[in-house]
N, C-alpha and C positions, 0 to 999 in steps of 0.2 A: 504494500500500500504506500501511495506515494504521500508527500505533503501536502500535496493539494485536497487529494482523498482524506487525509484527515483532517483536515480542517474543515472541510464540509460536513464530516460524519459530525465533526463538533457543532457545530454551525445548527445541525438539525436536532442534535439532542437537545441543546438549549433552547432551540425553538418547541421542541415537543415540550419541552419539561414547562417552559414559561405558560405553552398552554394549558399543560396538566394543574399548575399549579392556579392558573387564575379560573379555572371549572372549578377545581376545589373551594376556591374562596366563594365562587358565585354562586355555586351551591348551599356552602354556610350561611350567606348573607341571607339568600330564597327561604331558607330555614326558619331563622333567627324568626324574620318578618311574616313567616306563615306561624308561629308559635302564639299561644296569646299568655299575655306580660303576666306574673303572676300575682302583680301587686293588684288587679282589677278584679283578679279572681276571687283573692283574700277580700279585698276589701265590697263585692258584690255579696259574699257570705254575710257579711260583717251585717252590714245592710238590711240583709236577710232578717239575720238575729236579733234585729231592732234599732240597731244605729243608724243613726240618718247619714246622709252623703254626706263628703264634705261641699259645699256650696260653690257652684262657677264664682272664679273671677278672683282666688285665693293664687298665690304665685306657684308656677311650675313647680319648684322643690317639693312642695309642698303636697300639691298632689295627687305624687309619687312613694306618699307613705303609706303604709299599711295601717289599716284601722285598727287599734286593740280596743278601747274602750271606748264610749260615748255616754254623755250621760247629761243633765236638765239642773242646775244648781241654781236655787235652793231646794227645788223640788218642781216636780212635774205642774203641780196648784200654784204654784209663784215663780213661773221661768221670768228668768234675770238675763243668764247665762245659759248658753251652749257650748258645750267642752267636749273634743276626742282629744285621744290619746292617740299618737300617732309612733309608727317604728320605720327605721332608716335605717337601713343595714349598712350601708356605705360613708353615710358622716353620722351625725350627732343622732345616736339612737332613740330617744324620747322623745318628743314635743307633745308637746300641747298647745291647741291651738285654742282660743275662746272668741266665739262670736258673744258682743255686749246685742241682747236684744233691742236696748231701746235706743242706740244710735244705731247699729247695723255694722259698726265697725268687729275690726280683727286686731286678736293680741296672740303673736307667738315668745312661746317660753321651755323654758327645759323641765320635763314634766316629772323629775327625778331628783332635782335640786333645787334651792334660795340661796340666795346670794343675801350676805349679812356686809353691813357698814359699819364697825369697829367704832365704840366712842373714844373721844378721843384720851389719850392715857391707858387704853384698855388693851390688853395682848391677849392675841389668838390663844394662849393656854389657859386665860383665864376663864375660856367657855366648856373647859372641860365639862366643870360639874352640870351646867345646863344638857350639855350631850349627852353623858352619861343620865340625868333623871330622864331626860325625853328618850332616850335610846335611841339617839342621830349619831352621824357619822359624819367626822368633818371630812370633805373630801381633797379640798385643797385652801391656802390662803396664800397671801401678799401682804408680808409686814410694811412693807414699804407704802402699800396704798391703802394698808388698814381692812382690808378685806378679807371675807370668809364665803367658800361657799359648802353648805352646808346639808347631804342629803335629807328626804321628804319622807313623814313617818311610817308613809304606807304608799302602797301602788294604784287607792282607788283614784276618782276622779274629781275626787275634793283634796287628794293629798296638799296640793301648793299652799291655799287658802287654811285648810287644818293647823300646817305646821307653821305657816305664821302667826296666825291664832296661839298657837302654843307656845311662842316665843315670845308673847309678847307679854307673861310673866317675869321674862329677867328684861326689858327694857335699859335699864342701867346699862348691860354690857354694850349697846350698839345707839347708833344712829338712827340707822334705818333697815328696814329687812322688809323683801320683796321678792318674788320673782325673778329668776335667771334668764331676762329677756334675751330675746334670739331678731336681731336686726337683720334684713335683707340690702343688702348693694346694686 
């Protein structure tokens, strides 16, 4: 075989392979797109089971989360608030999203933490005994900017409001304690 011959025989492999390999791809792609998402699936159960949709016109990220929980605070006879519980397997796992009834607005938050504001003179170990009686977990803080954030006593769909409620027993320690807002860009 001369050098011309193989350069050709080369020539054609790569050409076959290029096309083997973009069938491949174009196949996966036909796939992907014939498959249905399975966040619609979960969350069409979800639905099912009594939770309401999340409402058009909420931002993309958004969703794309899985329903876990929904629910009517203060209660179904007195709705204020509409609350799910939302899972994100690829960034911030928790949210919570809250439609206010009576402006029609949205508040997202992290459905699993508060965020506490440190008074001032106060240090992050001085909230031990507070965590220890409530049985929280501090989960991270920032001496420098006086802050705490602070897990949520339970996983229902009052937990946020619960445990600030509960916090607000030892007042002395902090400023202010609230929700762990989640801003969009």
């Amino acid at each position: 075989m001369g050098k011309t011959d193989r350069i050709c025989v080369y020539i054609m492999g790569f050409v076959l392979g290029s096309l083997l390999v973009a069938m491949i791809m174009n196949r996966r792609a036909l796939k992907e797109e014939a498959s249905v998402d399975p966040w619609v699936t979960h969350n069409a159960a979800a639905v099912k089971a009594g939770a309401e949709e999340l409402p058009e016109g909420l931002p993309e990220v958004i969703q794309r989360g899985e329903i876990l929980d929904f629910g009517i605070l203060p209660s179904a006879a007195e709705p204020q608030v509409k609350v799910w519980h939302l899972n994100f397997a690829q960034s911030y796992p928790y949210v919570r999203v809250v439609e206010h009834l009576s402006t029609g607005e949205f508040s997202y938050m992290a459905a699993d933490q508060i965020l506490i504001e440190l008074a001032d003179g106060v240090d992050v170990t001085a909230l031990k005994p507070m965590l220890d009686a409530l049985e929280l977990r501090l989960r991270m803080f920032n001496r420098k900017d006086q802050i705490a954030v602070v897990g949520v006593l339970s996983t229902q769909i009052d937990a946020v409001p619960a445990t600030i409620e509960a916090l607000q027993a030892y007042s002395e320690l902090f400023r202010s304690v609230g929700p762990d807002v989640i801003e969009f860009k």
